[in-house]
DRENBAKOL-264877 format. One line per 5 residues: number of its first residue (from 1); their letters; for each residue x, y, z of N, C-alpha, C, CB. Coordinates in pm, whole numbers, plus 50000, padded with zeros to 5 digits. Glycine has a CB too. Example, Ala and Ser with C-alpha at 12.3 -4.5 7.8 and 13.67 -1.06 7.14 Angstrom:
# residues 2
1 = as = 51319/49431/50780/51230/49550/50780/51320/49670/50780/51131/49553/50905 | 51285/49775/50708/51367/49894/50714/51290/50003/50787/51408/49940/50572 .
# end
This chain:
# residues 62
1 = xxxxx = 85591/32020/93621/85516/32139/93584/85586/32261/93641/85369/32129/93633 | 85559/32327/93549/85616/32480/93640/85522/32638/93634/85788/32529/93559 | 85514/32682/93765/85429/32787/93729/85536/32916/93806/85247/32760/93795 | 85459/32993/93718/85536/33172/93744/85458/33268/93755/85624/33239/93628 | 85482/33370/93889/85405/33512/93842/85457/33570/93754/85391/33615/93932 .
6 = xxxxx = 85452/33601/93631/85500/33675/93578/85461/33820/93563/85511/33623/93499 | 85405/33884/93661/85416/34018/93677/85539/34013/93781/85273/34092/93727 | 85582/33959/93852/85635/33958/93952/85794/33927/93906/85561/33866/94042 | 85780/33814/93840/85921/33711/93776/85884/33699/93657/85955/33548/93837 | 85947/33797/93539/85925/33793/93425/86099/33688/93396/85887/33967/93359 .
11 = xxxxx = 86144/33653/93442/86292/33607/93406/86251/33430/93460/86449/33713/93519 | 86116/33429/93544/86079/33316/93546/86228/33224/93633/86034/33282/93382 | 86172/33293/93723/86324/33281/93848/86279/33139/93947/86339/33473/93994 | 86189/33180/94032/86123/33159/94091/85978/33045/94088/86124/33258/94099 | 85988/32910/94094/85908/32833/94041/85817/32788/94138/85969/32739/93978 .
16 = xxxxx = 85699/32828/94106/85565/32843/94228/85455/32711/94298/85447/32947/94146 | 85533/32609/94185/85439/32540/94154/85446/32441/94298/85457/32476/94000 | 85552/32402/94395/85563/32380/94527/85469/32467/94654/85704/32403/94540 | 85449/32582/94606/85439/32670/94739/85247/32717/94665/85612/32848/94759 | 85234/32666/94543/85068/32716/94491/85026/32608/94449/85042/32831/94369 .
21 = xxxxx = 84977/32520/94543/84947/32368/94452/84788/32382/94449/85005/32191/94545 | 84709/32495/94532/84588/32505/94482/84562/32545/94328/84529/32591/94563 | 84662/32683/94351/84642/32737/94182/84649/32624/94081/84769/32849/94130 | 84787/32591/94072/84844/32485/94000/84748/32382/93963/84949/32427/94074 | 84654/32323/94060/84507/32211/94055/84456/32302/93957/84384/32180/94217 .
26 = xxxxx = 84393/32403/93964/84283/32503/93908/84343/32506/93762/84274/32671/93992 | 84451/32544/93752/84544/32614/93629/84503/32466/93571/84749/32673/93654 | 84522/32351/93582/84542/32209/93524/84399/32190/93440/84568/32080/93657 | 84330/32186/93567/84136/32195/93581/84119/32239/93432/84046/32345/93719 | 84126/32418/93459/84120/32444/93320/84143/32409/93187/84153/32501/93316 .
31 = xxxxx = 84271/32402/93236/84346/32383/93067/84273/32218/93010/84585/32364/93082 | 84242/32151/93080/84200/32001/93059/84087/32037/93007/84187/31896/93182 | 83982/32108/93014/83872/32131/92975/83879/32189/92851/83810/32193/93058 | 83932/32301/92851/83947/32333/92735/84028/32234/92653/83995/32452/92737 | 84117/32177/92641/84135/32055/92555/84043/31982/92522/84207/31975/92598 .
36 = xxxxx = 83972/31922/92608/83767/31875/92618/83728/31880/92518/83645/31967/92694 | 83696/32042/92556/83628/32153/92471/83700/32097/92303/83685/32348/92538 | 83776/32078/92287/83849/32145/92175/83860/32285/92131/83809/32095/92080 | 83795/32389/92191/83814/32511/92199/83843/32625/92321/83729/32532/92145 | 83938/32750/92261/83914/32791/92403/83820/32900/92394/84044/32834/92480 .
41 = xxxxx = 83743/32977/92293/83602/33054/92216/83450/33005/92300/83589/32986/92018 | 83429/33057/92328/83223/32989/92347/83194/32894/92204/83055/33178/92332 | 83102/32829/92227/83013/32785/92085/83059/32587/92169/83123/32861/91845 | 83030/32533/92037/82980/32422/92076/83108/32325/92093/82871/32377/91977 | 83109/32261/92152/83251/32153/92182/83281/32130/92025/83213/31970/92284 .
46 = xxxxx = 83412/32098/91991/83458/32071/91871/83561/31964/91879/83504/32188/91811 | 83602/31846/91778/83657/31770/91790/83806/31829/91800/83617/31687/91704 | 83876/31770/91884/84024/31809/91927/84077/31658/91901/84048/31877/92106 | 84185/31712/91796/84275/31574/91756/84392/31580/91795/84292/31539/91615 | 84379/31652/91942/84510/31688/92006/84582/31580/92087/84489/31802/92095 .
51 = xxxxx = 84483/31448/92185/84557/31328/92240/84618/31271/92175/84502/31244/92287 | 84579/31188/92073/84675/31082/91967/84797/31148/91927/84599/31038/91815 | 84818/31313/91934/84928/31406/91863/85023/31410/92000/84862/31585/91796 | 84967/31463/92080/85030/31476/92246/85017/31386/92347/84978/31580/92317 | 85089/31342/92302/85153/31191/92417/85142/31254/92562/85363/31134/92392 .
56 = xxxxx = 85183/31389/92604/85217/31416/92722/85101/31416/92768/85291/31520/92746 | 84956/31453/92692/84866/31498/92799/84757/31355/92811/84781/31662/92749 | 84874/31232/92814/84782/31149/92825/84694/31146/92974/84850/31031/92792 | 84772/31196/93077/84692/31174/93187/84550/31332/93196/84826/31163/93337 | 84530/31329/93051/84331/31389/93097/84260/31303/93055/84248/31538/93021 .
61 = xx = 84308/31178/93061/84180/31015/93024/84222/30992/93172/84230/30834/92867 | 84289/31037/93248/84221/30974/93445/84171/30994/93432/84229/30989/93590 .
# end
C-alpha cells in the first residue's frame, strides 16, 4: 500500500504508509465500507459486483 500527503508531496516522493499506520488502518476502514456500501452517496446499501471483478480486495471477507 502506499500513502501520500499530497499537499505536501504532490510528486508522491515520500511514502507514509511506514511512519502513519494509524491513518493508513482508518484510510483502509473506510474504503472497505464503502465497498460494503456499494456506494460512496447516502441512501440505501446497493449491490456492489466489485469482489468477483477485484481479486485484490479479496482480503474485506476477513
Amino acid at each position: 500500500m502506499q500513502l501520500y500527503h499530497l499537499g505536501e508531496d504532490p510528486g508522491e516522493q515520500e511514502n507514509l504508509i511506514a511512519s502513519e499506520p494509524n491513518r493508513a488502518n482508518e484510510l483502509k476502514r473506510e474504503l472497505t465500507e464503502l465497498i460494503k456500501k456499494g456506494r460512496s452517496t447516502p441512501g440505501p446499501e446497493v449491490t456492489n459486483d466489485g469482489l468477483p471483478v477485484w481479486q485484490q480486495l479479496e482480503w474485506i471477507e476477513d
